[in-house]
Structure formats: C-alpha cells, structure tokens
N, C-alpha and C positions, 0 to 999 in steps of 0.2 A: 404342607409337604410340597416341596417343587414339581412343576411339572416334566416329566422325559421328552428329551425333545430326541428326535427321529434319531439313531443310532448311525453309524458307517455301513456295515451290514443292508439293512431299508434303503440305503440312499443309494446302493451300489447296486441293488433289487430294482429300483427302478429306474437307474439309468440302465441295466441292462432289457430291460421289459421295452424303455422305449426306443435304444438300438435294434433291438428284433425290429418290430415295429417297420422302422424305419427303412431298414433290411428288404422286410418283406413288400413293403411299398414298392420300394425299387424294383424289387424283382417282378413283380407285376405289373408294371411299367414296361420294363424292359420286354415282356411276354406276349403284353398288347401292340408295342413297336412291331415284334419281329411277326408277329400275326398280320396285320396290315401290312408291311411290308410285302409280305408273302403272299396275301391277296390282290395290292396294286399289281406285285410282279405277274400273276396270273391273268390278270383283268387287261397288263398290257399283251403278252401273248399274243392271247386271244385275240386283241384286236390286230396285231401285227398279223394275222394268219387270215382273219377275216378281210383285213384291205390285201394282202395277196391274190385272194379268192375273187375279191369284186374290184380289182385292179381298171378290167376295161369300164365296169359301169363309174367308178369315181372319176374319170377322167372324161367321158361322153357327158355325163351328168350333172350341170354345173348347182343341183340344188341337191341332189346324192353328195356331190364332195359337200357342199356347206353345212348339211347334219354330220356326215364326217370327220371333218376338224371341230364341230362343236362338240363331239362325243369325244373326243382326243384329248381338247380341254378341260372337260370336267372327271378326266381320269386322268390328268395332270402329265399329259404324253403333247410332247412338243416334237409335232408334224417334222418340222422344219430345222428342230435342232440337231447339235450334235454330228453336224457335218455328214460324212459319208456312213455314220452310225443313226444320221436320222431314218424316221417311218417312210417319209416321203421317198430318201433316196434308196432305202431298201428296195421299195416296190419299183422305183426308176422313174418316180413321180417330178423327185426333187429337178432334173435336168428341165422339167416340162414348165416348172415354176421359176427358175432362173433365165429362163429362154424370155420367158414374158417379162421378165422385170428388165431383161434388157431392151425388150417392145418401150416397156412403160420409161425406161429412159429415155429415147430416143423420139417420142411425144413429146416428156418436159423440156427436154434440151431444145424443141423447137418453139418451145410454146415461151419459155422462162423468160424470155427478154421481154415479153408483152404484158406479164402480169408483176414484173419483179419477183419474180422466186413464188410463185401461187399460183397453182391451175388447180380450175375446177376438176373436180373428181370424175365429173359427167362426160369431161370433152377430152380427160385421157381415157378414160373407157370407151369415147366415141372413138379419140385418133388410135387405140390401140384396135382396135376392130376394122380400121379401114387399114392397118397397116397387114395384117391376117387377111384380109379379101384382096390386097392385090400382090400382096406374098406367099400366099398360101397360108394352110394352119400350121398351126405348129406340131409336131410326132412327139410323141416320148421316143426315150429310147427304148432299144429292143430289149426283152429280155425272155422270160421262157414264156410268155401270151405272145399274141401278135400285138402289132403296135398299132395302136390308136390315136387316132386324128381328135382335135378338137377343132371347130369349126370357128367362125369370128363369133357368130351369138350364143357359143357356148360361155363366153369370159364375161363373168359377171364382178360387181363392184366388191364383193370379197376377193375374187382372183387375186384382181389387182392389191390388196389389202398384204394376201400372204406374199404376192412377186417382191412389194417392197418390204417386207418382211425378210423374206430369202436376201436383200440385197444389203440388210443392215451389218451384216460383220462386213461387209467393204467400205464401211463409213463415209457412205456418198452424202449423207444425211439426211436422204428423202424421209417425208413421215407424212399421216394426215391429219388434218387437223378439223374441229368443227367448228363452224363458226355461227354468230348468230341464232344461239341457246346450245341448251344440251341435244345431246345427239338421238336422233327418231325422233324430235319435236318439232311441229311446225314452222317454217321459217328455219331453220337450221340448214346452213352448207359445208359442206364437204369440198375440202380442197388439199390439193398435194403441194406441200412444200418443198422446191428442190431446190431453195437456193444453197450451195456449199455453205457461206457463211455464217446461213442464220439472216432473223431477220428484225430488226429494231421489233421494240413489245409496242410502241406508240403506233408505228405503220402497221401491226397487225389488228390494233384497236380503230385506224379509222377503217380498215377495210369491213371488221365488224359489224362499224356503225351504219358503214354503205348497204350492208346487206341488210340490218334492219329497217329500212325505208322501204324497201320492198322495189326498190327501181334498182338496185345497184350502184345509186352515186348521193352522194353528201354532200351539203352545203355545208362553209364555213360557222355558219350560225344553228346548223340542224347539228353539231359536233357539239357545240358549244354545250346547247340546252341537254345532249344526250350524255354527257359527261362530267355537270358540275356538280351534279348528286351522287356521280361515283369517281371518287378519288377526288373531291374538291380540286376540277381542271377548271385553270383561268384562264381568259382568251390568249394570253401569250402562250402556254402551252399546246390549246389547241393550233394556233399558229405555226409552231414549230414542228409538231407534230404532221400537219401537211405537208408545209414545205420538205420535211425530210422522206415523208412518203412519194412525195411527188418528185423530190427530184435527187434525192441518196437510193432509195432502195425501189422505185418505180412501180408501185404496188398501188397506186391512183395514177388515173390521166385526169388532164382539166379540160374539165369543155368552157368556154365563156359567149355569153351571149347576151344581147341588148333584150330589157322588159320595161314595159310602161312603157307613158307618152313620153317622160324624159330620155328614155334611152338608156336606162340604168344600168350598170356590166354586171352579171350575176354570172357566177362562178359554181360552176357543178365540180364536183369529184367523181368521176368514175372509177371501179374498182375490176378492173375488165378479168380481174380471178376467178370473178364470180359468174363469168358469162362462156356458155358453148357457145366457139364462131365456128364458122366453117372454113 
C-alpha cells in the first residue's frame, strides 16, 4: 500500500503555525524597541535636568565636565549635537565651547606655517591658555544661574577635543590625530591637524617615524630601515617621501651638519609638530 503523503489541509496547518510564529516574533520585537526606546528617552531626561541643576559645577570643573560627556556617551546623548537642540546649548554650555574652538583656531592659524598643517596638542592647549590669561576667561552665556568664568587652567586637552568637535559642521577640517602607536600608549602623540587641504599619507608617516626615535627628527636611512618591513618602501620612496614633506607640505624641517673626521653632511629631519616652543 502507498504511502499518504501530507494532504493540503496539514500543509496549510503549518504554514499558518509558522506565520503566527513569526507574527508573534515581530511583535515582541517591536515591544522590546519601544521599551528601550522609552528608557533611553527617560535616562536622557534625566540627564538633561541633572546638567541644568549642576550647570555651574560642569563648567568650573574641568574633570566634573569630562565624567559628564563620558556619561552622555555611553547613554548615546551627543553633547554637542543637533545644533540649538543640543545638551550643551540647552544649558548655554554650547556658546562657552564654540568660544574656545575659536581660541583653538587662532593658536593653529599661528602655529600652521611652522609645522605644515600639525601642531602638538600640548602647545595648543598651552597657546590656548596664554591666550585666556591675557584675555581673560571666557563667560558662558547668561541664563537663569549666574554666569560663570572658567579660568585658563580650567581647559583641559578634552576641551579642546570637544571645541574642535563643536567646530566640525563648519568644515574647517581640524581633527586629532595620534601618532607614534595607539592612543594612552607610551611614546604616542597627540596633534591637531589644521591644514584645509589635507595632508599627503607619506608626510604624515615620516613625521611618525620622527616621533619614534624619540628626538623628534629622522634620518634618511633611520626611515628607510623603519619602513621596508611595512609596505615594502624602497629608498626611492623614502626619498620622495621627504622631499615632499620637506618641501610640498612643510611637516619636516632639515637640520644638516658636518660628522667625523671627513666632514660627512648628515641630514636630520625635524618634525617641529611634535615640539612645544614658546
């Protein structure tokens, strides 16, 4: 006797078993969305009400603000976005972090020519602090507290982090960048890139190399040995590589100087990005 194979009926049983199914998936989905949803939105509230309330200490307190925006981040609340609907300019913060980013312009704009589009992160937070000591600090604006001062060694190297943050919808193209390993690793620096245009990847790799030596300058042959085991660079590369650092986009100076008894001309690279002058 043949065997029955599954009727219309049975087959129409379980495609409807597994549309439920799939139905009900959805909907508890959807259930879980609107439930977190509903919690972010309270969890931002709350913080929105809590920086109104401690408005003067975020602004005096330059390591109260830094748990502050790191509490912003991991409740996915951007400080600084969103324009006149941001956190920041709710509380009347945002005015107090645009002020500075135009501090921290007016640092790179004086600094740019000497490093080719790279300044240490150090020596704009130093010139932005000498420019607040013989300007005064900077106020927020008023709003229903009193206004509050922030002093020069209130502005610490996040400030500057979020100034040029606040200054990115004006596409000036500042950013930082780290160089010489990952970032909080020894040996590793911190520098602000202003150049408009951008800056060759070869001249950002010898300034690199400069910083790993630990003097801030490279020799033609210390480039050489620290690059042919990453990306197989041959001396011509490394060559060109200089020359267009040293003299397209200005991100090395050359020192040259007689060594030995012959007189030999030995050729430094300096990477003056990497250096606080005064």
């Amino acid at each position: 006797m043949a065997r029955r194979t599954a009727g219309i009926s049975s087959l129409q049983r379980h495609l409807d078993t597994a549309e439920n199914w799939n139905s009900l998936g959805t909907s508890l989905a959807e259930q879980q969305t609107a439930s977190l949803s509903a919690q972010l939105a309270t969890f931002q509230q709350a913080l929105s009400r809590f920086s109104s309330l401690h408005r003067q200490q975020i602004l005096s307190s330059p390591s109260f603000r830094t748990h502050f925006s790191q509490l912003c981040q991991e409740l996915g609340v951007d400080p600084l976005g969103g324009g006149a609907k941001g956190l920041w300019d709710k509380m009347g913060v945002g005015d107090w972090y645009y002020a500075l980013g135009v501090q921290v312009v007016d640092v790179c704009l004086a600094k740019r020519e000497r490093g080719g589009g790279l300044v240490a992160l150090d020596e704009v937070l130093h010139g932005v602090r000498r420019l607040r000591n013989v300007g005064g600090a900077i106020s927020a604006p008023k709003s229903n507290s009193a206004t509050v001062t922030s002093s020069s060694a209130d502005v610490t190297e996040s400030d500057i982090q979020r100034a040029i943050e606040a200054l990115e919808p004006l596409g000036c193209g500042y950013t930082i960048l780290t160089i010489g390993g990952a970032p909080n690793t020894p040996g590793a620096r911190k520098v602000v890139r202003c150049a408009p245009g951008g800056l060759d990847r070869d001249s950002l790799v010898v300034v690199e190399a400069a910083s790993l030596t630990g003097r801030g300058a490279i020799t033609r042959e210390e480039l050489f040995d620290a690059r042919r085991d990453k990306g197989q660079w041959g001396m011509e590369r490394v060559d060109r590589a200089l020359e267009k650092a040293l003299m397209d986009d200005g991100t090395v100076w050359l020192d040259e100087h007689l060594v030995g008894a012959h007189g030999a001309v030995e050729r430094d690279y300096y990477a003056p990005g990497l250096f606080v002058m005064e």
